[in-house]
C-alpha positions as CSV (number, residue, x, y, z in Angstrom):
1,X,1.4,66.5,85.8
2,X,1.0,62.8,86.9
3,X,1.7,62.0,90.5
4,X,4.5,59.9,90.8
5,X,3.0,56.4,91.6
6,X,3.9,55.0,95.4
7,X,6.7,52.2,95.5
8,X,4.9,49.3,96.5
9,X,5.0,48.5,100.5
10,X,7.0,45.6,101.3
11,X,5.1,43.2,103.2
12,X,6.0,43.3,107.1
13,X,8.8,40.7,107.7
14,X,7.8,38.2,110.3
15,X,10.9,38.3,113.1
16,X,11.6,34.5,114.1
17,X,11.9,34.9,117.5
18,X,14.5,32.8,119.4
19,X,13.1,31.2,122.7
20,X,14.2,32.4,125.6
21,X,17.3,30.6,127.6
22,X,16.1,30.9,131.4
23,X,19.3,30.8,133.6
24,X,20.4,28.8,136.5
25,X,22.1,29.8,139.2
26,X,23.5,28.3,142.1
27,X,22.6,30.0,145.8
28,X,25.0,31.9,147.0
29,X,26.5,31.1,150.5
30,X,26.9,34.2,152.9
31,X,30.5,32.5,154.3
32,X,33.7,31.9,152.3
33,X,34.6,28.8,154.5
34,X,33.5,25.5,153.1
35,X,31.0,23.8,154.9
36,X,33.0,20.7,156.5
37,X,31.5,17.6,157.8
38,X,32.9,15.5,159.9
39,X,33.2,11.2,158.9
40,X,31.2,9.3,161.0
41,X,34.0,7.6,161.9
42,X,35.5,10.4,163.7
43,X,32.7,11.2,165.6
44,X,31.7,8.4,166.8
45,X,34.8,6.1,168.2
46,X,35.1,2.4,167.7
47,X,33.6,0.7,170.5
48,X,36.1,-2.1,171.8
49,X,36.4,-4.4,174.7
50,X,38.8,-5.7,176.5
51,X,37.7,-9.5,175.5
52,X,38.2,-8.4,171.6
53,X,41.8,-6.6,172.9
54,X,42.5,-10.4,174.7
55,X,41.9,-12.2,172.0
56,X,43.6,-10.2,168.9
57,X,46.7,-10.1,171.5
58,X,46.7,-13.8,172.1
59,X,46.3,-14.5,168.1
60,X,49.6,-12.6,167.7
61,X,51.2,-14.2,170.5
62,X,50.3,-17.2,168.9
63,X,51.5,-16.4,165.5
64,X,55.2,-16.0,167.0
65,X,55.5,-12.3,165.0
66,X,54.8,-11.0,168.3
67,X,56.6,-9.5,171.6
68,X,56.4,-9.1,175.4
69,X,52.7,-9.2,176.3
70,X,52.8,-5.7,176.5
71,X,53.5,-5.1,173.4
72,X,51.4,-7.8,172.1
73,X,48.5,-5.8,173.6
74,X,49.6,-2.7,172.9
75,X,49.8,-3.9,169.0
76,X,46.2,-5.6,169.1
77,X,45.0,-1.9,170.7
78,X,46.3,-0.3,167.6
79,X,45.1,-2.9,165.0
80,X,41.4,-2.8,166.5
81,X,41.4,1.1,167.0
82,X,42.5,2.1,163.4
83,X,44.0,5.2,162.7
């Protein structure tokens, strides 16, 4: 009796391989509070003399929207310091 001839072998199929994605991550911080820092601003006041006070003070004198001296200064201290 004849042997039953072999199927024929498929050839190997070549796998196309897909390149590998590396992933980023970001580090994790060991603290749930945001890390705040502070505007230089804040830290470091406005330095202002008295002359620069004077003369803002006279200038709204001088532009006749002002008040008593006092409050002329007052106003000139608040304008030259910010918020």
């Amino acid at each position: 009796m004849p042997k039953n001839p072999e199927p024929p072998k498929k050839p190997a199929s070549k796998s196309i391989s897909k390149p590998i994605e590396k992933s980023i991550s970001t580090p994790v911080r060991n603290t749930a509070i945001p890390k705040v820092t502070a505007p230089a601003a804040v830290t470091a006041p406005k330095k202002i003399t008295r002359e620069q006070i004077a003369v803002r003070a006279y200038e709204i004198f001088a532009s006749g929207t002002g008040g008593s001296e006092a409050d002329n200064w007052f106003r000139a201290e608040r304008e030259l310091r910010g918020p």
